[in-house]
Backbone bond lengths (Angstrom), bond angles and torsions (degrees), N, CA, C in turn:
res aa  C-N    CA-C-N  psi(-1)  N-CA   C-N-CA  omega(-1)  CA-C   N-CA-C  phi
1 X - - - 1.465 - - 1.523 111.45 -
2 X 1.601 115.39 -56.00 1.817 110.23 169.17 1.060 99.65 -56.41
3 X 1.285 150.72 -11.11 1.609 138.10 -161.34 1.455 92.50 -93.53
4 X 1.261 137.33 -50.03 1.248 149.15 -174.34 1.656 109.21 -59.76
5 X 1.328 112.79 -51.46 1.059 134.78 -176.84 1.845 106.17 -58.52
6 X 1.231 121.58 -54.75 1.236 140.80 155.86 1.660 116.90 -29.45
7 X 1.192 88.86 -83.23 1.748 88.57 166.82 1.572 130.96 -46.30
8 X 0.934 83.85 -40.65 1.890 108.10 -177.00 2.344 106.68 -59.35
9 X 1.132 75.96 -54.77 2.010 108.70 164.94 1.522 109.22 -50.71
10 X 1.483 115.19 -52.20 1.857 132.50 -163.32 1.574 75.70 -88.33
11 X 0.707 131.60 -73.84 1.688 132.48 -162.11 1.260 100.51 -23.42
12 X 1.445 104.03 -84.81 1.382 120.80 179.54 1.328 136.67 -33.10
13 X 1.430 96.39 -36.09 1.723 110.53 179.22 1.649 89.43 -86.32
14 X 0.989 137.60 -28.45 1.646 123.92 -174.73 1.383 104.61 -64.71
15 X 1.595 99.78 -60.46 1.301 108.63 179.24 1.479 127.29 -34.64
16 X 0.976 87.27 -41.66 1.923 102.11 -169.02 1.534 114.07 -78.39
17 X 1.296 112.82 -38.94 1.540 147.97 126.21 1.754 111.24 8.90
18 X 1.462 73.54 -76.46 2.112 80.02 172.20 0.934 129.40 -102.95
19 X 1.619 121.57 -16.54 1.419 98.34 141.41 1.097 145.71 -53.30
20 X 1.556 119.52 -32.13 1.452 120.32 161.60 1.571 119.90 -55.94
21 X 1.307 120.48 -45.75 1.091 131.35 161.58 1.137 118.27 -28.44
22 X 1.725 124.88 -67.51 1.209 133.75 -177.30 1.750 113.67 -75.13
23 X 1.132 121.15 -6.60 1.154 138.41 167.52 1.580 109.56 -90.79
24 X 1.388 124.98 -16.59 1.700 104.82 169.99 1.872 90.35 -120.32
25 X 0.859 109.13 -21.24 1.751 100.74 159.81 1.725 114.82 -48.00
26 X 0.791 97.22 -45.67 1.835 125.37 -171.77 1.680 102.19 -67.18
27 X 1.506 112.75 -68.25 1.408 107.01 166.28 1.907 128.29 -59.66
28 X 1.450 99.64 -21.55 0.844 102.04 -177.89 1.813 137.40 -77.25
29 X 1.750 89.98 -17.59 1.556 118.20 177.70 1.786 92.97 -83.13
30 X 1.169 106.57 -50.00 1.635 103.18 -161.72 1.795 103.19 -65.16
31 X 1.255 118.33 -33.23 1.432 120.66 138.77 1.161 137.86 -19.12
32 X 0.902 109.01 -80.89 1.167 136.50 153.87 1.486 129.57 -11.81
33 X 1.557 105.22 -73.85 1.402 140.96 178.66 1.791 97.45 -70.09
34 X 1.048 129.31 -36.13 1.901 137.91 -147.16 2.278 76.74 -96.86
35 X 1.061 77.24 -17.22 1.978 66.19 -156.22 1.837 93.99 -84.06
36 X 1.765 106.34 -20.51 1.600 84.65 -163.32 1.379 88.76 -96.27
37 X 1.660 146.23 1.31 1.514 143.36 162.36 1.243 101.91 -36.60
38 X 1.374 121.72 119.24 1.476 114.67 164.69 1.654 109.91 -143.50
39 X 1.243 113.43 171.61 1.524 113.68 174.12 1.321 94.50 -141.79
40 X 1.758 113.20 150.99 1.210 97.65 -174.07 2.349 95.34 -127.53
41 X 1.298 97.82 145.57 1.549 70.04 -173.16 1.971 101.09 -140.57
42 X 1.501 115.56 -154.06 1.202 109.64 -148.29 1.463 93.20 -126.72
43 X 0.855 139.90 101.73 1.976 123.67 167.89 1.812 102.72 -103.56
44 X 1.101 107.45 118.72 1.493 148.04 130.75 1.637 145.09 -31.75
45 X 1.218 105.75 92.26 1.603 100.27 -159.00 1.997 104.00 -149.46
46 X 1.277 114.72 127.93 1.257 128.97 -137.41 1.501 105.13 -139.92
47 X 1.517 149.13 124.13 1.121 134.73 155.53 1.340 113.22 -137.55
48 X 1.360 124.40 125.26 1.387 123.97 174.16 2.186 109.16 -73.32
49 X 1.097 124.15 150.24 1.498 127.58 165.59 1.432 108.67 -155.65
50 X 1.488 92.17 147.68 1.514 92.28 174.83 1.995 131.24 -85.73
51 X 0.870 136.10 150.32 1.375 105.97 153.48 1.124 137.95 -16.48
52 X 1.678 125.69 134.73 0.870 120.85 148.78 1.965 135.91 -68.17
53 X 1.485 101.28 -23.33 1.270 98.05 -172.15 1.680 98.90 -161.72
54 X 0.947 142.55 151.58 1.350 152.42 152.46 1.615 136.65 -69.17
55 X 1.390 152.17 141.65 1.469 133.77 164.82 1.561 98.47 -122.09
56 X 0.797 113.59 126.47 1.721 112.34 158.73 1.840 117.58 -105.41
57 X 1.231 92.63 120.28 1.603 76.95 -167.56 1.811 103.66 -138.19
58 X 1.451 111.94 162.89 1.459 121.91 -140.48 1.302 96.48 -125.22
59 X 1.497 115.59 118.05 1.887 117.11 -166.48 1.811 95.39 -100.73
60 X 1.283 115.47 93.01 1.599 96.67 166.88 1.678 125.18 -98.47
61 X 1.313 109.51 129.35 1.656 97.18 -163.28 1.636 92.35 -137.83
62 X 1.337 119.64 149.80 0.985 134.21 -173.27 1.839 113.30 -141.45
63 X 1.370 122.38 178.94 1.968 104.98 -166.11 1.762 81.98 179.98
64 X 1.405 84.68 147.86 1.621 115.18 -177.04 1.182 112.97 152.97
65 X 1.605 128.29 176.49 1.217 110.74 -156.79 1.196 104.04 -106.30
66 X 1.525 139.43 24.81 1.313 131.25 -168.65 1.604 107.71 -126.30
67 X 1.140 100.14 94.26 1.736 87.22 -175.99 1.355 133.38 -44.15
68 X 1.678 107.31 -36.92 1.595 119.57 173.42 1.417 91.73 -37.47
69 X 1.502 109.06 -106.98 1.037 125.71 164.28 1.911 131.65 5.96
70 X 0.887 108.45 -62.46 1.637 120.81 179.32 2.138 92.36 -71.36
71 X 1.031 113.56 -53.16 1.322 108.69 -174.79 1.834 118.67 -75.08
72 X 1.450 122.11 -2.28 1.391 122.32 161.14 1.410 110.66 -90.33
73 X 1.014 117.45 -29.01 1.433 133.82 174.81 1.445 114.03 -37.11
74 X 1.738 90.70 -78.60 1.608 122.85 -162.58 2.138 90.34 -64.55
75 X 1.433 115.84 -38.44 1.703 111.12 -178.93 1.809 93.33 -71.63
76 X 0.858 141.26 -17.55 1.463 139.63 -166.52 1.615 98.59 -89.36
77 X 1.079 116.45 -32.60 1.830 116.38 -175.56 1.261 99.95 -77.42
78 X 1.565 98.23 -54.35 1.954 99.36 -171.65 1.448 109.66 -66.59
79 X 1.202 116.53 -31.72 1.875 97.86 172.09 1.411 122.07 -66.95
80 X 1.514 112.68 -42.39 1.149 112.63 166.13 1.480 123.06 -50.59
81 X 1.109 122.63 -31.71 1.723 125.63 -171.83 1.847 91.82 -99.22
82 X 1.033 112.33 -26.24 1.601 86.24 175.68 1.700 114.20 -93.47
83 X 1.432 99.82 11.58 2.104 95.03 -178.65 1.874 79.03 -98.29
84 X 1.119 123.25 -28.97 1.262 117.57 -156.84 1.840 80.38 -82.43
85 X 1.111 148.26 -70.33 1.544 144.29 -154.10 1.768 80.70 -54.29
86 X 0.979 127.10 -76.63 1.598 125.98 -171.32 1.831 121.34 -24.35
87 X 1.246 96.75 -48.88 1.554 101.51 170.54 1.617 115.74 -64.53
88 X 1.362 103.16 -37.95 1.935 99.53 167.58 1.203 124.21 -92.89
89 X 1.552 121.97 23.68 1.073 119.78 170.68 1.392 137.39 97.53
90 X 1.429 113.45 -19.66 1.164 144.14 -144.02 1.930 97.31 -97.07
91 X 1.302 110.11 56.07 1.454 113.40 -166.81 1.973 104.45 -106.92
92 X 0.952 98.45 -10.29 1.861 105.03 -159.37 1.930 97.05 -76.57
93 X 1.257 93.82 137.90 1.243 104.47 -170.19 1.636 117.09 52.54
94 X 1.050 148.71 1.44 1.234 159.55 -125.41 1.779 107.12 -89.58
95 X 1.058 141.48 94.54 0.999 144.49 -179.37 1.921 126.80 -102.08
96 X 1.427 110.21 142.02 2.197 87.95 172.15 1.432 78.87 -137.90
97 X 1.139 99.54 149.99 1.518 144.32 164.63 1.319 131.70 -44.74
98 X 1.075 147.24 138.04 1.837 121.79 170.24 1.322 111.49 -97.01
99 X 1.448 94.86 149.54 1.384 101.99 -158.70 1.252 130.80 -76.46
100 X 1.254 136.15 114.19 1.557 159.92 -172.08 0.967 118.14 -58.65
101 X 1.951 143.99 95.34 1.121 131.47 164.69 1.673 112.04 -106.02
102 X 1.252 102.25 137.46 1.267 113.10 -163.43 1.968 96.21 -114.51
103 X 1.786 106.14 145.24 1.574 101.18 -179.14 1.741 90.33 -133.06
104 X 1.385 81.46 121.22 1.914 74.23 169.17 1.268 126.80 -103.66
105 X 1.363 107.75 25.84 1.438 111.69 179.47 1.346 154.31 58.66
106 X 1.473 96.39 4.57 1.350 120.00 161.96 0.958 128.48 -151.99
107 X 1.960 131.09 151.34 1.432 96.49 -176.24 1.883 123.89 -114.81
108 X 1.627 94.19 32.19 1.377 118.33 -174.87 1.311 108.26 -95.40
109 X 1.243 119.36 174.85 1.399 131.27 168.63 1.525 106.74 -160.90
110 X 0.897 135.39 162.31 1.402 141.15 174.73 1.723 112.73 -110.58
111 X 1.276 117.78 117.75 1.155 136.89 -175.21 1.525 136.08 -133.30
112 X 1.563 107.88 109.55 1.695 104.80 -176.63 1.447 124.85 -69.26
113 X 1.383 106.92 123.95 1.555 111.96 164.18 1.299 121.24 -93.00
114 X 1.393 116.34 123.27 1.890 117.23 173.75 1.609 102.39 -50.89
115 X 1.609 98.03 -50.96 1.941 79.84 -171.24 1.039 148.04 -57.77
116 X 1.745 86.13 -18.27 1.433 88.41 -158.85 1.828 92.65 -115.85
117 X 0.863 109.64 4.97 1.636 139.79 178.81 1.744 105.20 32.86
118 X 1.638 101.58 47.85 1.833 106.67 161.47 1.643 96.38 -141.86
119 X 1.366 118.13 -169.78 1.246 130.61 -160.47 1.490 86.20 -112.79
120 X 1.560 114.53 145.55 1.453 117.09 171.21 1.645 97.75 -128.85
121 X 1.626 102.38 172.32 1.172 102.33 178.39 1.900 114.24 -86.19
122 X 0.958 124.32 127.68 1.904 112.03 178.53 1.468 110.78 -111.89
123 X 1.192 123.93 160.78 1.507 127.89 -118.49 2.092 64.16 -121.01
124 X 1.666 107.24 139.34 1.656 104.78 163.64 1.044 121.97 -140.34
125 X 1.018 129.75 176.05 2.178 120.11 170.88 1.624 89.13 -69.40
126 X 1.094 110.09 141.13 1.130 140.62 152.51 1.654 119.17 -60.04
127 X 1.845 121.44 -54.99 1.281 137.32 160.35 1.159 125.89 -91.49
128 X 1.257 110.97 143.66 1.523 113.04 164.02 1.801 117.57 -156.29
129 X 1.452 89.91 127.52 1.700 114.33 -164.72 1.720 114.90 -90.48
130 X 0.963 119.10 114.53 1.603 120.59 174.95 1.026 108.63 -116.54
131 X 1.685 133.63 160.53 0.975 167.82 157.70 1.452 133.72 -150.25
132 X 1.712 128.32 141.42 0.998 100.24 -149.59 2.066 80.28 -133.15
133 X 1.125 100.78 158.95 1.783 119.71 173.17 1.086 104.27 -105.46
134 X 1.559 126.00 142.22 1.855 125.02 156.71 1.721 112.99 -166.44
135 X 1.327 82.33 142.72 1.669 85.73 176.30 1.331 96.88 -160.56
136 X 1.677 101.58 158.19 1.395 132.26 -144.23 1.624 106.39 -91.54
137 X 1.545 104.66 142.56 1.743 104.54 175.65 1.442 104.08 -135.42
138 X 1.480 106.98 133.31 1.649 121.69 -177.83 1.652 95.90 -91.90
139 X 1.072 145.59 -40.31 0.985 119.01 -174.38 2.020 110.72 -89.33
140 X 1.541 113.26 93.07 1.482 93.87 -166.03 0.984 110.71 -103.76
141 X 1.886 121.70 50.43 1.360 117.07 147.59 1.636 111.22 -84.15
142 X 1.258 110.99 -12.81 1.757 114.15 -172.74 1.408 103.82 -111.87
143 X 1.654 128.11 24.38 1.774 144.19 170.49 1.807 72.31 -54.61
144 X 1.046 96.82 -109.01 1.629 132.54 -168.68 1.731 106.21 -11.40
145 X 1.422 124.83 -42.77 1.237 123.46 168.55 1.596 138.98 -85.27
146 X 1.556 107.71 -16.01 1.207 129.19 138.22 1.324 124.20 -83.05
147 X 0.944 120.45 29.53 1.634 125.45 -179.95 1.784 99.04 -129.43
148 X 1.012 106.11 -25.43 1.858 116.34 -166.23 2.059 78.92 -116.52
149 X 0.962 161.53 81.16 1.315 146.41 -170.21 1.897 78.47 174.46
150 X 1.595 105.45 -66.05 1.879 108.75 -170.56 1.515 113.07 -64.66
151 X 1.531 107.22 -18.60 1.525 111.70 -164.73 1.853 100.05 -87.60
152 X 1.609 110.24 -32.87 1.541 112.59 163.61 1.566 111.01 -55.25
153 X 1.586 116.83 -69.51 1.197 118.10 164.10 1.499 135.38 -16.40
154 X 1.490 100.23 -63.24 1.952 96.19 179.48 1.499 92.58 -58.52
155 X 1.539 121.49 -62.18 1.677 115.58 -159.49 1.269 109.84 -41.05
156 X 1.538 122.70 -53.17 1.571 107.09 -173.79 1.575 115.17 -111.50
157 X 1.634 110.84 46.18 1.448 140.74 142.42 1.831 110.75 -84.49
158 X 1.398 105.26 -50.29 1.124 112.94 -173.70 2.008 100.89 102.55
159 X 1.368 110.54 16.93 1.501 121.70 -162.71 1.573 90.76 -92.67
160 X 1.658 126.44 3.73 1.656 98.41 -169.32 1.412 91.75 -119.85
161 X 1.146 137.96 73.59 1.452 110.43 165.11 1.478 84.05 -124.25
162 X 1.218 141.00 12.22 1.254 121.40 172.13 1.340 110.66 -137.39
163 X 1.787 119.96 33.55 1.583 150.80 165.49 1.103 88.41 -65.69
164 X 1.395 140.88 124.35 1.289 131.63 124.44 1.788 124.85 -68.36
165 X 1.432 106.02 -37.08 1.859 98.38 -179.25 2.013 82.95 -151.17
166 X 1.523 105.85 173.09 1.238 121.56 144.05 1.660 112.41 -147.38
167 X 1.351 105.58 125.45 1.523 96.04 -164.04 1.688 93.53 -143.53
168 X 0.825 104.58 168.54 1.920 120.32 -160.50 1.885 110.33 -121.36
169 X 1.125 133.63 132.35 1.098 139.31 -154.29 1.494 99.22 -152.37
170 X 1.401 121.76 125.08 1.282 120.57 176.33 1.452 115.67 -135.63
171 X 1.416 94.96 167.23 1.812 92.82 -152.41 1.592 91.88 -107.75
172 X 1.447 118.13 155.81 1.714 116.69 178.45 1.408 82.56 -151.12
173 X 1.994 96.20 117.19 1.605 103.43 -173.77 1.536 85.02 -112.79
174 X 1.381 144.28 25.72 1.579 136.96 -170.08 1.449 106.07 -99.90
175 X 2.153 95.68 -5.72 1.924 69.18 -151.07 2.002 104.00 -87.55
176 X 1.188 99.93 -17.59 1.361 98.41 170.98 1.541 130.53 -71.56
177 X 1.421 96.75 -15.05 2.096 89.17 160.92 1.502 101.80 -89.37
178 X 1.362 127.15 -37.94 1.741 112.84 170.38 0.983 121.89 -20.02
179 X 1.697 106.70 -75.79 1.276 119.90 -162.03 1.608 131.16 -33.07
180 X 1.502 126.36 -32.83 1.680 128.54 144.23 1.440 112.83 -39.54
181 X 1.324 102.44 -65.36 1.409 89.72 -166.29 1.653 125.65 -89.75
182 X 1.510 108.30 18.04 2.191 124.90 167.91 1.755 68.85 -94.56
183 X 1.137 135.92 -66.79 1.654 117.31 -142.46 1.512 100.15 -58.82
184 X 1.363 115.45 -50.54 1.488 113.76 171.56 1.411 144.68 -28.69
185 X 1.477 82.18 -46.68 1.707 118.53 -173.14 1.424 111.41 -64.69
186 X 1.852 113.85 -53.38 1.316 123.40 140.92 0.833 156.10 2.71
187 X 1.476 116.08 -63.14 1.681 153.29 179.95 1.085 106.41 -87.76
188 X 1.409 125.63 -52.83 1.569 135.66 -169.75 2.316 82.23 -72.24
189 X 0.518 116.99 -49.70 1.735 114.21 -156.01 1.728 103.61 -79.03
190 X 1.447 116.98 -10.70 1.226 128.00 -159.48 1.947 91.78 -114.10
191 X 1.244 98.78 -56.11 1.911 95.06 157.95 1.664 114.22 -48.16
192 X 0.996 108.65 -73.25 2.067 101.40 171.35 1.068 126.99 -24.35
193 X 1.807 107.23 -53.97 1.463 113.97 -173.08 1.742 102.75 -78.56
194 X 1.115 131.67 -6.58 1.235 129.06 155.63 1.322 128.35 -100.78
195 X 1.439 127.48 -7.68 1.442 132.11 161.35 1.563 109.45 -52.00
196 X 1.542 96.86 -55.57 1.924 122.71 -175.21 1.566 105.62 -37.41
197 X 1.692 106.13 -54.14 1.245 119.25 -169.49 1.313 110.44 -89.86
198 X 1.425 131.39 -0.97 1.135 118.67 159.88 1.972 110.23 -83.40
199 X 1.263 99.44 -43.27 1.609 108.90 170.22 1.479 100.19 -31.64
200 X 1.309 131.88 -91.65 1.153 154.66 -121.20 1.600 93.54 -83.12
201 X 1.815 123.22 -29.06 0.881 92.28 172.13 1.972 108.76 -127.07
202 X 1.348 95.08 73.36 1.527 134.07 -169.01 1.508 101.81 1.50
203 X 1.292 108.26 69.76 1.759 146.01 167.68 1.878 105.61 -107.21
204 X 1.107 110.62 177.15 0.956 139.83 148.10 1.490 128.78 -114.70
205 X 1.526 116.43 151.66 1.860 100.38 173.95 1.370 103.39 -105.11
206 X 1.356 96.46 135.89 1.577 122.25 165.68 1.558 122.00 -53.44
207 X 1.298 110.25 -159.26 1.315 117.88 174.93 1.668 101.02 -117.06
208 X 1.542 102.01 143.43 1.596 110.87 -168.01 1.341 109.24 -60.60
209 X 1.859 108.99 139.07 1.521 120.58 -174.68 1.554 94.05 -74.61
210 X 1.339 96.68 -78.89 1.541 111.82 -175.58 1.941 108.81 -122.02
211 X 1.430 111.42 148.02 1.545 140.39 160.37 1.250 120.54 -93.54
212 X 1.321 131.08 154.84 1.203 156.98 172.24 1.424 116.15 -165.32
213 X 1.247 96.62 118.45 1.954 102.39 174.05 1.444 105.41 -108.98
214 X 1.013 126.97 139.68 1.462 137.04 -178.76 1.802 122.08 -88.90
215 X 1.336 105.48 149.23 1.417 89.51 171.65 1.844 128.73 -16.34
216 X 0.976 144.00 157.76 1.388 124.27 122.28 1.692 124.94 -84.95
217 X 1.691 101.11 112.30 1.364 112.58 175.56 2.010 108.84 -64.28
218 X 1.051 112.94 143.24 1.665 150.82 -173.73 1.914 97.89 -105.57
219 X 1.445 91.22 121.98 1.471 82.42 169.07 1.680 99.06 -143.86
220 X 1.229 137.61 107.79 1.203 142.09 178.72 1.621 135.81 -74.03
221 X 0.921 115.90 121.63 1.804 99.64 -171.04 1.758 101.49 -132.33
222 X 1.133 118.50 73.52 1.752 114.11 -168.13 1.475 112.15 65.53
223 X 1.525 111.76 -115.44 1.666 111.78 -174.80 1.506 107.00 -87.16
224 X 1.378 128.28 -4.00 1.520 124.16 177.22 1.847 109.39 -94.15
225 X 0.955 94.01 165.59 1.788 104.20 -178.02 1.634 106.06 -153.74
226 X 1.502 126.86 128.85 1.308 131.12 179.66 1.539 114.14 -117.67
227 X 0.836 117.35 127.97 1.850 122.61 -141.71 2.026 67.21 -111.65
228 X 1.335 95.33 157.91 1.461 104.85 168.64 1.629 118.95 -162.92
229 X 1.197 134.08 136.81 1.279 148.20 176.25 0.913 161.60 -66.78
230 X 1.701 151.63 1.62 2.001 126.65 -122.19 1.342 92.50 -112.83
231 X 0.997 104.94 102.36 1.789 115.76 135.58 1.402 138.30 -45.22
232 X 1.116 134.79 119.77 1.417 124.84 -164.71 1.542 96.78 -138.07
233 X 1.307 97.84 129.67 1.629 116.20 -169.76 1.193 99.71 -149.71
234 X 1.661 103.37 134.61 1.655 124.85 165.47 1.929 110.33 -97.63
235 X 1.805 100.24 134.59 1.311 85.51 -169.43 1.753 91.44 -135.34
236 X 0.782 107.93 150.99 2.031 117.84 -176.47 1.016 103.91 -53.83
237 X 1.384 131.41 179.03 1.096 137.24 172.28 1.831 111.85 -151.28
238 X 1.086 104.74 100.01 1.667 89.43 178.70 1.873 108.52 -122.62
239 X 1.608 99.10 -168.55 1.486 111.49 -146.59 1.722 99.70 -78.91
């Protein structure tokens, strides 16, 4: 009879045993399953800024085969164009270059003629001397119009025949304190677009599986610059 009784006891406790078992097996799949729900989405984050500062700067280069020569030259243009920047003012930050002679080592080139329909040899400078002028502008919505204003100037100075370029370069010191707050901007806009989609499909959002922040794209337009963002984050989704 205790023998019966015994078994009857072991039974029971087995029994009961696996039901619990199958009862945290059970929670444990739906676990399980709730953890691999995910949505994965896009946040978006964008700021236009302007320059901080402007350079306009003045390429004078000159070529022939005598370096003496080619290098008094090329200092004879740049003084002249920098007494002439001096008279308009144009002194702030203002920097020139030392002067660059370059030898290319030969004084041929190879060149096609239609008429004569073969390549001949053509006779070239051998040297060529650069130096460059520049100085700085705080207001760099007017870079671009004082830059096209100096290029009239040399022509009817007679100061450009030995211009090689004048071109404008501006500096944007904002974008490295941004960058916290575009990554921010991101995350916060990339959570929304997954709140929405948890709403809609009567979820809740989890806590993020995985992140990815993307380059920040550069987009340039003269003195403006548009810094840009996408973050892409996977986030759970449960009941």
């Amino acid at each position: 009879m205790l023998q019966k009784i015994q078994i009857a006891v072991a039974g029971t406790v087995v029994a009961i045993g696996l039901i619990l078992l199958g009862v945290c097996i059970n929670k444990g799949l739906q676990s399980f399953s709730n953890r691999e729900r995910v949505v994965t989405v896009k946040g978006l984050a964008e700021k236009e800024f302007k320059a901080s500062s402007a350079m306009v700067s003045i390429s004078v280069s000159c070529s022939g085969d005598l370096p003496k020569e080619l290098s008094e030259k090329t200092e004879k243009t740049a003084a002249d164009i920098a007494a002439y920047l001096k008279t308009m003012g144009y002194e702030k930050g203002s920097r020139v270059s030392e002067i660059d002679i370059y030898d290319s080592k030969t004084y041929f080139e190879k060149e096609w003629q239609d008429d004569i329909q073969k390549y001949i040899n053509v006779k070239k400078d051998r040297y060529k001397a650069s130096k460059t002028l520049s100085f700085e502008i705080e207001d760099v919505e007017k870079a671009e119009g004082v830059k096209n204003k100096i290029n009239l100037d040399l022509i009817n100075k007679n100061l450009s025949t030995n211009v090689e370029n004048i071109f404008t370069d501006y500096r944007f010191d904002e974008l490295n304190s941004i960058k916290p707050e575009l990554i921010a901007e991101s995350t916060r806009n990339a959570r929304e677009a997954g709140e929405q989609f948890a709403k809609d499909s009567k979820s809740k959002l989890g806590k993020i599986k995985t992140a990815s922040q993307g380059q920040i794209d550069l987009r340039y337009n003269r003195h403006t610059q548009t810094a840009r963002v996408i973050s892409n984050i996977v986030f759970y989704l449960e009941d």
